[in-house]
N, C-alpha and C positions, 0 to 999 in steps of 0.2 A: 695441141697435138692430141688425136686420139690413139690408144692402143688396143688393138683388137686381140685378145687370145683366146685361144681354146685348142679341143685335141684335132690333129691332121683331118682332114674330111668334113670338119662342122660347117664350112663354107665362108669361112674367114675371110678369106681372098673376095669371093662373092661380095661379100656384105662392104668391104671396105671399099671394093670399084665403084657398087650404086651410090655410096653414100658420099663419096669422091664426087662423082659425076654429076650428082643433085646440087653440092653446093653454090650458092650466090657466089661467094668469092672463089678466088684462086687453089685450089686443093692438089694437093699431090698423092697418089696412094703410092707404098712400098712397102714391100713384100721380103719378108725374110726371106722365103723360098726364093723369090726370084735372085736376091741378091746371092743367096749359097749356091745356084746354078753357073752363077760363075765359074764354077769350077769343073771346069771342063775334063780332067785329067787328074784321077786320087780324092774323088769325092766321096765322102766320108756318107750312106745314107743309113739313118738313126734305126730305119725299121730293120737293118739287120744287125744292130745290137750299139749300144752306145759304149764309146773308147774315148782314148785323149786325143784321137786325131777331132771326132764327131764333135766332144766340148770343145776343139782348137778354132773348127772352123767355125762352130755358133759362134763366137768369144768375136772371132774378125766382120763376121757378116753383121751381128749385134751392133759394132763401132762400124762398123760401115753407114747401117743405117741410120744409127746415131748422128753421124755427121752430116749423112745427106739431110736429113732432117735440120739442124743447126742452121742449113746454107738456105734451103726454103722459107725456114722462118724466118731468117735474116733478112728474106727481100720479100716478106710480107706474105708467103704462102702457108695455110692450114694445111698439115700434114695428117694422114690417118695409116698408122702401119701396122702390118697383120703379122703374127708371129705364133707360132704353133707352142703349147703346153704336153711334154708326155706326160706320161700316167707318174714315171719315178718322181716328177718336179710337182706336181698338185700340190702334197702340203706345205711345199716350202714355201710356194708363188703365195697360197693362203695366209700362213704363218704372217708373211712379210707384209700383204696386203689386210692385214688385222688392223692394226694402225690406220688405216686410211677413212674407216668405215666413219668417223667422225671429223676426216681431217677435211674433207668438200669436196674431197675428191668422189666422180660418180662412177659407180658400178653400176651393171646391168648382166644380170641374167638374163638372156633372151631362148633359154630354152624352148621349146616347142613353138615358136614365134617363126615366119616367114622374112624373107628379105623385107619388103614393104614394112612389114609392119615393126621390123626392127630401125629400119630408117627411120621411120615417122618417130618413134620411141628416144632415138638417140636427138632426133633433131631438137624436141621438146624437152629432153634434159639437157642439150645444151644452150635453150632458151632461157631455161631457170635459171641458169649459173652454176 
């Protein structure tokens, strides 16, 4: 499973279609956003101010995606899901992802990098292991 995040508009969404669509095997991309659009009627949107409805509904679309993930991988599909970072969450995502920086798990910064050449970059670190 890869996880894509960053802030609204970095092109999350972008990045995780081509890199979907490029793979050898079976790939599924999803999309926080699409799953929170769900909600057709009381939807909570973050950019006019974050509450306990806006955390209620991340909290469900988060286990949503989680699951749909579980069920892909279970019949053998590579999952890649994009999920948006605000600005109040930065250091905590950081904080929690300190640990990681020696654990194999791989980061990437693709700041000022293009679609292309962020595909090509993930596809090579996921050749290394």
């Amino acid at each position: 499973m890869l996880l894509i995040t960053g802030p609204a508009g970095a092109g999350k969404s972008t990045l995780a279609d081509a890199w979907a669509r490029g793979r050898p095997t079976p790939t599924v991309h999803i999309s926080l956003d699409d799953v929170r659009d769900w909600v057709k009627s009381g939807y909570a949107n973050p950019e006019d101010g974050w509450d306990e409805l806006s955390e209620r509904q991340y909290t469900v679309a988060r286990r949503c995606v989680a699951l749909a993930v579980h069920e892909y991988a279970r019949i053998g599909y590579g999952c890649v899901v994009d999920d948006a970072v605000f600005p109040g969450m930065i250091k905590i995502i950081h904080d929690r992802m300190s640990g990681w920086r020696d654990s194999g798990a791989s980061l990437i910064d693709n700041s000022g990098m293009g679609v292309d050449e962020t595909v090509g970059l993930l596809n090579e670190v996921l050749r290394q292991g």
